[in-house]
PASEBA-1860 file (N, C-alpha, C; in nm, 3 decimals):
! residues 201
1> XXXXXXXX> 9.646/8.188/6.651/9.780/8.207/6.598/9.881/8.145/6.695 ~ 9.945/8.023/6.631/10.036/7.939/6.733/10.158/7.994/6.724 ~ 10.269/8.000/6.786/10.388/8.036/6.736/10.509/7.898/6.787 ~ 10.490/7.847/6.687/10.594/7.722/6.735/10.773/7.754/6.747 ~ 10.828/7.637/6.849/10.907/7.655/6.929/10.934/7.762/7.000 ~ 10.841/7.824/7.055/10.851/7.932/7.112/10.752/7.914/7.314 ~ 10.837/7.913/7.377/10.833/7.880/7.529/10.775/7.987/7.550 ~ 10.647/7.984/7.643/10.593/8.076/7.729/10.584/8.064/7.836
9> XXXXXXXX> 10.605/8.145/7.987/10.550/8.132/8.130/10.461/8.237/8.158 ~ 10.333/8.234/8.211/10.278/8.283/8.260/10.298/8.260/8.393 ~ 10.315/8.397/8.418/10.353/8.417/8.584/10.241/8.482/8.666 ~ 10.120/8.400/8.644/10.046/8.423/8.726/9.945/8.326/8.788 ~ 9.866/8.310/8.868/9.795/8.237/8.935/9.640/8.251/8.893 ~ 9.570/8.348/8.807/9.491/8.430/8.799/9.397/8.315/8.677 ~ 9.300/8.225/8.736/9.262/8.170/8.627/9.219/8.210/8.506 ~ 9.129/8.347/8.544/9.085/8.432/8.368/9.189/8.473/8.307
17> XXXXXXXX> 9.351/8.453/8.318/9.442/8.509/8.285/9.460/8.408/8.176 ~ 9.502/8.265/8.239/9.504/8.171/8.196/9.430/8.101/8.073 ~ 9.287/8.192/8.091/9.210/8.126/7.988/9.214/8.241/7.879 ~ 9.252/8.312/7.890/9.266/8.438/7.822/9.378/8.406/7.720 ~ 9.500/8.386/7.789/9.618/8.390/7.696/9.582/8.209/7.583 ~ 9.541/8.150/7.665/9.486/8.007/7.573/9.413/8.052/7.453 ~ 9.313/8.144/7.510/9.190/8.172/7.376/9.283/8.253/7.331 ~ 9.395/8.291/7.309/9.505/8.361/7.206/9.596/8.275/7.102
25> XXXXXXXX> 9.560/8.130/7.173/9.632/8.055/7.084/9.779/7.975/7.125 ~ 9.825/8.051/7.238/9.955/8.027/7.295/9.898/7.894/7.418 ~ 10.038/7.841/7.443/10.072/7.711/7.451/10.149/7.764/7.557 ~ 10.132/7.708/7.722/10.251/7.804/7.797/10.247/7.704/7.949 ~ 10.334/7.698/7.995/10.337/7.692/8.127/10.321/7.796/8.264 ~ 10.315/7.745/8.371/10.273/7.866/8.495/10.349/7.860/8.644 ~ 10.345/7.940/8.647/10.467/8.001/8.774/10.381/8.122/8.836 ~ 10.400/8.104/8.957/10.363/8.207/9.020/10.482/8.295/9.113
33> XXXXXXXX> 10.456/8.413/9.144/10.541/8.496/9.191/10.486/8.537/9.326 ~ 10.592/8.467/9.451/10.538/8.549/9.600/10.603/8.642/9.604 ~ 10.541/8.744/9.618/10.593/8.910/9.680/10.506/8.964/9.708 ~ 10.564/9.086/9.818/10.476/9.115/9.916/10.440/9.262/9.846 ~ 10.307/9.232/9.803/10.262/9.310/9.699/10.221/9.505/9.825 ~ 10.170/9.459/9.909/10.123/9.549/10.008/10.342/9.659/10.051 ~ 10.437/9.601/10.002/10.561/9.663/10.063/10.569/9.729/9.918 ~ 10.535/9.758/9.781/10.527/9.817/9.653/10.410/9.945/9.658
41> XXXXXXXX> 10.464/10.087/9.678/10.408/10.191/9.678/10.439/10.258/9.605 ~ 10.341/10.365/9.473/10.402/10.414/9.386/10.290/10.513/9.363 ~ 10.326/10.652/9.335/10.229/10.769/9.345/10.110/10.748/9.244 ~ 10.086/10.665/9.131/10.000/10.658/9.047/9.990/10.525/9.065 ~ 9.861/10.495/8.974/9.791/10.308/8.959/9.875/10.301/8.881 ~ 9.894/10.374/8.738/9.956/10.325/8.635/10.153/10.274/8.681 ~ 10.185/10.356/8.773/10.348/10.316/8.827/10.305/10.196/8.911 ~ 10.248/10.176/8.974/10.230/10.063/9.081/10.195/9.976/8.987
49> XXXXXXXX> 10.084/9.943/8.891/10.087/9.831/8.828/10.228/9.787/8.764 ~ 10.299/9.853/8.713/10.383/9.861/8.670/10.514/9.782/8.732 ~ 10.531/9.863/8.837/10.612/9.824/8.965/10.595/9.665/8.991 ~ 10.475/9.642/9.013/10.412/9.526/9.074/10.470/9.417/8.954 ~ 10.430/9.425/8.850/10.498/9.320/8.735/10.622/9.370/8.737 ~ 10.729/9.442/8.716/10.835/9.367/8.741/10.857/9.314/8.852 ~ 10.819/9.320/8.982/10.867/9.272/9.109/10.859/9.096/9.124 ~ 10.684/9.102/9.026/10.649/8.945/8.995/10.811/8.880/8.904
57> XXXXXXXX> 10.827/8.967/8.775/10.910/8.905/8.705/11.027/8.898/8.771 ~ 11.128/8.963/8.863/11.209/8.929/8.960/11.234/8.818/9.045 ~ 11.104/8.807/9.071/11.083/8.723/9.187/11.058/8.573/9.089 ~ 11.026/8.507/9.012/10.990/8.430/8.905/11.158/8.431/8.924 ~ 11.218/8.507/8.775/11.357/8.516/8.778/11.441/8.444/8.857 ~ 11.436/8.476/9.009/11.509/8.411/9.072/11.507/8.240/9.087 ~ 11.336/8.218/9.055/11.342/8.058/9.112/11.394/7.985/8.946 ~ 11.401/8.034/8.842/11.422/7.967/8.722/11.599/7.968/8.664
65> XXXXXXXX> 11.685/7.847/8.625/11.778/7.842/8.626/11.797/7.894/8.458 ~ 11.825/8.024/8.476/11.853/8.150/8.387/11.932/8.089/8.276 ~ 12.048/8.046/8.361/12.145/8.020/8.239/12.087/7.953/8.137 ~ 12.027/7.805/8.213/11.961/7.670/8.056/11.919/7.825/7.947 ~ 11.823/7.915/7.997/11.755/7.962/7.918/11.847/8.047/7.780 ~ 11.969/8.078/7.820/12.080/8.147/7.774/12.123/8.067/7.662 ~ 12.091/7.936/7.678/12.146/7.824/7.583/12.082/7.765/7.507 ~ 11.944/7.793/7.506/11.875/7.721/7.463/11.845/7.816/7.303
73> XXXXXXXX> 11.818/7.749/7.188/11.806/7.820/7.039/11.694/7.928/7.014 ~ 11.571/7.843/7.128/11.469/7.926/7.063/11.426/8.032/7.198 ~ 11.357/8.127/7.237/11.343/8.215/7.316/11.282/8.142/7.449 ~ 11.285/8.194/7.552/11.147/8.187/7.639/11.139/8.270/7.716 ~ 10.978/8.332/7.704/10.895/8.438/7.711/10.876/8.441/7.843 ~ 10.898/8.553/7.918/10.789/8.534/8.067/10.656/8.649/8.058 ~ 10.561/8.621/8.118/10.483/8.737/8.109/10.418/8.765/8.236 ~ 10.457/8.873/8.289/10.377/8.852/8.390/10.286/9.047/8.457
81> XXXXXXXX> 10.199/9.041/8.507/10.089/9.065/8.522/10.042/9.163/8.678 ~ 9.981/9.260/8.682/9.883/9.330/8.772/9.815/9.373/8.758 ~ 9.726/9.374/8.838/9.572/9.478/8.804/9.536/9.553/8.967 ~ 9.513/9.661/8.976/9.457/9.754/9.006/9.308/9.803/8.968 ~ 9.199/9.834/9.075/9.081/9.887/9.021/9.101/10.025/9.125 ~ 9.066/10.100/9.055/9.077/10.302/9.090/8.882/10.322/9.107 ~ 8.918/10.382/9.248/8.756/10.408/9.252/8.764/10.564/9.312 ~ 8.691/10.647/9.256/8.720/10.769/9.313/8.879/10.843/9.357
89> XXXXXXXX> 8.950/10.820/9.234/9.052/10.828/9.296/9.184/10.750/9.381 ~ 9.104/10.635/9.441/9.215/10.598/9.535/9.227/10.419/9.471 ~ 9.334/10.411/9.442/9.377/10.293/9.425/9.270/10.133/9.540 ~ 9.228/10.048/9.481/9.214/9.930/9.535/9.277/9.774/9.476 ~ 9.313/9.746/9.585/9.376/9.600/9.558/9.246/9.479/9.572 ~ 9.319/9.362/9.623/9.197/9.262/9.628/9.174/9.277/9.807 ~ 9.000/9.294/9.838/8.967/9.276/9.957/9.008/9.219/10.008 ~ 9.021/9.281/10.134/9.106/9.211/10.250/9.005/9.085/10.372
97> XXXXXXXX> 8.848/9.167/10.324/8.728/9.061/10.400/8.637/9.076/10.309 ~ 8.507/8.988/10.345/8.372/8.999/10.260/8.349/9.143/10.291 ~ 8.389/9.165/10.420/8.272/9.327/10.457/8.327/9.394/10.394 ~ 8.476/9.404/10.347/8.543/9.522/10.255/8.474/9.477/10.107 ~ 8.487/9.370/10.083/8.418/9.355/9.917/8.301/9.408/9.908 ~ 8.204/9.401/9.997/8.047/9.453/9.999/8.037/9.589/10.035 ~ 8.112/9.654/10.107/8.169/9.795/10.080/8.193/9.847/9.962 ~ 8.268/9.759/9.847/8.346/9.833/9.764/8.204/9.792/9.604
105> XXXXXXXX> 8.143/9.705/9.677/8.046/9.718/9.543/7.952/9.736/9.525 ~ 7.894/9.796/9.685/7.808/9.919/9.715/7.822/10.029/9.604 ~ 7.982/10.060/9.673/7.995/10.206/9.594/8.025/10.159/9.446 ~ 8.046/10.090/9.400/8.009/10.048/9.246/7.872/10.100/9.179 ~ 7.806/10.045/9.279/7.605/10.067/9.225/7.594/10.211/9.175 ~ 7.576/10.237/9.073/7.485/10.352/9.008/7.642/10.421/9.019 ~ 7.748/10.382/9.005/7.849/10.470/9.036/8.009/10.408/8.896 ~ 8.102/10.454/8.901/8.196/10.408/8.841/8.293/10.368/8.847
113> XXXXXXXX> 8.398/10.300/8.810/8.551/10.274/8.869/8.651/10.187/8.752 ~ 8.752/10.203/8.770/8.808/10.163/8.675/8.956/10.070/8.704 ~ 8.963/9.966/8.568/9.043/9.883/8.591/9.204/9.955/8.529 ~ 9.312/9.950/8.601/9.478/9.951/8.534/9.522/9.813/8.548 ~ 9.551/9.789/8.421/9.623/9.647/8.416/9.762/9.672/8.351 ~ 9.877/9.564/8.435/10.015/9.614/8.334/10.038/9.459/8.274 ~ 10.089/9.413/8.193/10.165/9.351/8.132/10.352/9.371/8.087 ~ 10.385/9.283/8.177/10.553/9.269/8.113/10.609/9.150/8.066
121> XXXXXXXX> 10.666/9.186/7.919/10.725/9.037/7.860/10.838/9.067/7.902 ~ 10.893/8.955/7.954/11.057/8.924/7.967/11.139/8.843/7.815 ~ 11.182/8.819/7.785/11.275/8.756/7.711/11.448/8.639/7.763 ~ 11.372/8.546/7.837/11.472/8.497/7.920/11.619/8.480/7.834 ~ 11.604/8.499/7.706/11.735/8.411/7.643/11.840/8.591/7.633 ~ 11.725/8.652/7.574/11.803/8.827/7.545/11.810/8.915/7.632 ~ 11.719/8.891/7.746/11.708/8.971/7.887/11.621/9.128/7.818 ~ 11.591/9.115/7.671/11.488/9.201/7.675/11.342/9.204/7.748
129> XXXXXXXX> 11.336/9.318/7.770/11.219/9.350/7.851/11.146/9.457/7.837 ~ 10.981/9.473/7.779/10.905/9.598/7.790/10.745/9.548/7.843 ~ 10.683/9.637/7.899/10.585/9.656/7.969/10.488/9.805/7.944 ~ 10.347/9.769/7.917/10.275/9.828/7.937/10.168/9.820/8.019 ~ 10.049/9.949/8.021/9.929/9.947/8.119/9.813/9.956/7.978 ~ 9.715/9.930/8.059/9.616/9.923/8.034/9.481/10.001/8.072 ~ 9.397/10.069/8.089/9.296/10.131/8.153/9.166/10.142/8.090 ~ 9.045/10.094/8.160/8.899/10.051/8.151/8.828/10.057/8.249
137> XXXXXXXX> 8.739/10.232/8.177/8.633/10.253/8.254/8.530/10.185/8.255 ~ 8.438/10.158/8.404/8.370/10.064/8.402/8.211/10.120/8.436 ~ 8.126/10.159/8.381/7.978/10.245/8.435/7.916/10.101/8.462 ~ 7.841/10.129/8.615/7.739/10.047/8.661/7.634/10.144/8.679 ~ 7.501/10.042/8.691/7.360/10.051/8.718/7.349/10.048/8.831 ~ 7.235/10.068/8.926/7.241/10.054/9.047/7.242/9.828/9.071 ~ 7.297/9.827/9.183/7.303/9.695/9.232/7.226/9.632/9.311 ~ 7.139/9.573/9.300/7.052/9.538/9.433/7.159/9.479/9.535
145> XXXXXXXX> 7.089/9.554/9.635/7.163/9.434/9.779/7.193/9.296/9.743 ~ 7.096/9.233/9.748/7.104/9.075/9.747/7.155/9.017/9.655 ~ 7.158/9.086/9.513/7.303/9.047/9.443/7.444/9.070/9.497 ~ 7.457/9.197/9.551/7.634/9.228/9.643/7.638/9.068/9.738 ~ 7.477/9.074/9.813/7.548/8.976/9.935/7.577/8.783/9.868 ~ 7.496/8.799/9.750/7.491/8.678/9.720/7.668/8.633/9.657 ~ 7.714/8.768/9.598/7.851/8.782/9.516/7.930/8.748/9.662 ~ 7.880/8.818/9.777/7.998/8.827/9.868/8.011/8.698/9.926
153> XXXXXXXX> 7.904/8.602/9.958/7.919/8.520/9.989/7.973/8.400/9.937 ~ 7.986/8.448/9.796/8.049/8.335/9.695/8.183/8.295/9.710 ~ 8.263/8.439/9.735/8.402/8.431/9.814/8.467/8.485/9.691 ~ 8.384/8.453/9.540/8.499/8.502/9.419/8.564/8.623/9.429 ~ 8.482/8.775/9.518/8.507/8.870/9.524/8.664/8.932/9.563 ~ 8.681/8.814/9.633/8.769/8.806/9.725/8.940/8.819/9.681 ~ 8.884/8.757/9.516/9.005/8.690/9.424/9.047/8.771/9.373 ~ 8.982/8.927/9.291/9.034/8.985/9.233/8.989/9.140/9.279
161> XXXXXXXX> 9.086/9.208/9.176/9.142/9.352/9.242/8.996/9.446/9.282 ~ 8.983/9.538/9.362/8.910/9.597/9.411/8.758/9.533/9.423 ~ 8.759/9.351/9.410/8.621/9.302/9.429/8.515/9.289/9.279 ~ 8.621/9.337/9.196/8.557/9.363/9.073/8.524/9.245/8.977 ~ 8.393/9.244/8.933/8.441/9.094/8.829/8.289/9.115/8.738 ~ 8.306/9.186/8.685/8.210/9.217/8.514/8.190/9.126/8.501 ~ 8.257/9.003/8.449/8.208/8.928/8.373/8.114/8.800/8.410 ~ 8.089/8.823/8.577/8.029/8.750/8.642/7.831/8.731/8.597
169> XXXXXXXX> 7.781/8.599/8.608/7.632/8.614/8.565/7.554/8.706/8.623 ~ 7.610/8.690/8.770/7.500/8.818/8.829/7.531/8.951/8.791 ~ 7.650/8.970/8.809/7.687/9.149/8.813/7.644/9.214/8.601 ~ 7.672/9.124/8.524/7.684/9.163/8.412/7.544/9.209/8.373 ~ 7.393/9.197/8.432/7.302/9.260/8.400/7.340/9.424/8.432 ~ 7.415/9.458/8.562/7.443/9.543/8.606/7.519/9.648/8.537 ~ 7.571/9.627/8.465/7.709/9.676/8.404/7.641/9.752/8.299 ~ 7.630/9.892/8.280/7.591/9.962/8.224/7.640/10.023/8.044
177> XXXXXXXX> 7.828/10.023/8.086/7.912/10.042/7.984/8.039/10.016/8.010 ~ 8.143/9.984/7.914/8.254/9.934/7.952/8.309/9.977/7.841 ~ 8.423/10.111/7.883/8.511/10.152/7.747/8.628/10.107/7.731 ~ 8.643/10.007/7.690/8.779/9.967/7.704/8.711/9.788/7.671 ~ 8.826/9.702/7.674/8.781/9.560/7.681/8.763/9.459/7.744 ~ 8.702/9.346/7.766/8.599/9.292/7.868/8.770/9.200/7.908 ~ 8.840/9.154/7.833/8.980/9.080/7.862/9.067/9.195/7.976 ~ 9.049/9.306/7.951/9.194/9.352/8.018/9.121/9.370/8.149
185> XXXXXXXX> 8.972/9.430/8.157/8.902/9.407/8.279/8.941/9.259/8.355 ~ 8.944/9.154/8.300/8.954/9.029/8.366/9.122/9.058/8.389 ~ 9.208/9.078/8.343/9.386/9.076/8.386/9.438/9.109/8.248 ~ 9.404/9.095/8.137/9.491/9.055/8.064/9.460/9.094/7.905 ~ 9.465/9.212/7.864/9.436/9.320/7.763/9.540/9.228/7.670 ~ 9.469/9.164/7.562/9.453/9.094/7.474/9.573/9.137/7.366 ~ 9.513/9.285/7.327/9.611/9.331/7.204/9.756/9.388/7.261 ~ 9.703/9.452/7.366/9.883/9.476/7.469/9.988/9.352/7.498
193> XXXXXXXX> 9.920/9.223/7.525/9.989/9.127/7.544/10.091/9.064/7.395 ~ 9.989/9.066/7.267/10.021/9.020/7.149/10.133/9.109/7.098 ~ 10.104/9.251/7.123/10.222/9.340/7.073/10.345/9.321/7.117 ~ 10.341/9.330/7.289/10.447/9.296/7.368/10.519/9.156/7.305 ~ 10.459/9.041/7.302/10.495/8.908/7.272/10.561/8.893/7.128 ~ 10.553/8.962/7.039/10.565/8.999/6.935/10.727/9.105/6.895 ~ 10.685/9.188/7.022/10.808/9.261/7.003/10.974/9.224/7.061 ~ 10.910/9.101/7.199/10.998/9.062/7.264/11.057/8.916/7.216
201> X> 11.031/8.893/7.098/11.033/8.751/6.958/11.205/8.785/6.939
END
């Protein structure tokens, strides 16, 4: 489903994001947002993801010359994006070393954890703006070692939130059950994005 004359930015860096919103049909350009994601503290995953995309869309905001967008007939969309994986409770971001990734998917093995993802559409021309989360529990099997070390050494671990990545060849024998959907696990919850995009038209 294309939606012509209609401008999109994805404000993120996150390649499964990228291929995600494509296999939706949309047509978009990309921007990324520096902020110092570690200075954003918020008592729940679901507020911090939250937090975290607008801070991206702020920070975006500033480098794009607002006004053109004010003038222009047809809309343009920003969307931008966090994920959080919750393991026992305590919030994880993306590893800080291999030894923290191989730590964190240890305790994965035979164990559970789960992804919060937020999505926020901006509306550069109306300055409307809404945002939601996302959440997907994730049951694993036990992990052999030498799959963790072979993942850790790959470096992908490294890329995304709490080390997590389902959809990988090795780990996906592993993966026991997944309630929720295999897209919002990767960044980017498919039907949350379309609603949002839809509503912010």
């Amino acid at each position: 489903m294309i939606y012509y004359h209609l401008q999109i930015i994805l404000g993120s860096s996150s390649v499964a994001r990228r291929k995600i919103l494509s296999e939706m049909g949309y047509e978009f350009t990309k921007m990324t947002a520096d902020i110092d994601e570690k200075s954003i503290r918020k008592e729940t995953p679901e507020e911090l993801v939250m937090a975290l995309a607008e801070a991206k869309a702020e920070a975006i905001l500033q480098k794009l010359p607002v006004d053109d967008y004010l003038k222009d007939a047809e809309p343009t969309l920003l969307i931008t994006c966090d994920q959080v994986v919750v393991y026992d409770g305590v919030v994880r971001e993306k590893p800080s070393s291999k030894e923290e990734a191989q730590q964190f998917l240890k305790d994965y093995s035979g164990g559970h954890a789960a992804t919060v993802s937020s999505v926020l559409v901006t509306n550069l021309k109306t300055g409307f703006r809404k945002g939601e989360w996302d959440r997907v529990d994730i049951y694993f099997n036990e992990i052999p070692n030498e799959i963790i070390e072979k993942l850790v050494d790959e470096g992908v671990t490294l890329n995304v939130a709490g080390g997590l990545l389902i959809e990988h060849p090795s780990i996906l024998p592993f993966v026991r059950e997944v309630v929720g959907t295999t897209d919002s696990v990767m960044g980017l919850p498919k039907a949350v994005t379309e609603r949002l995009l839809k509503e912010a038209m």
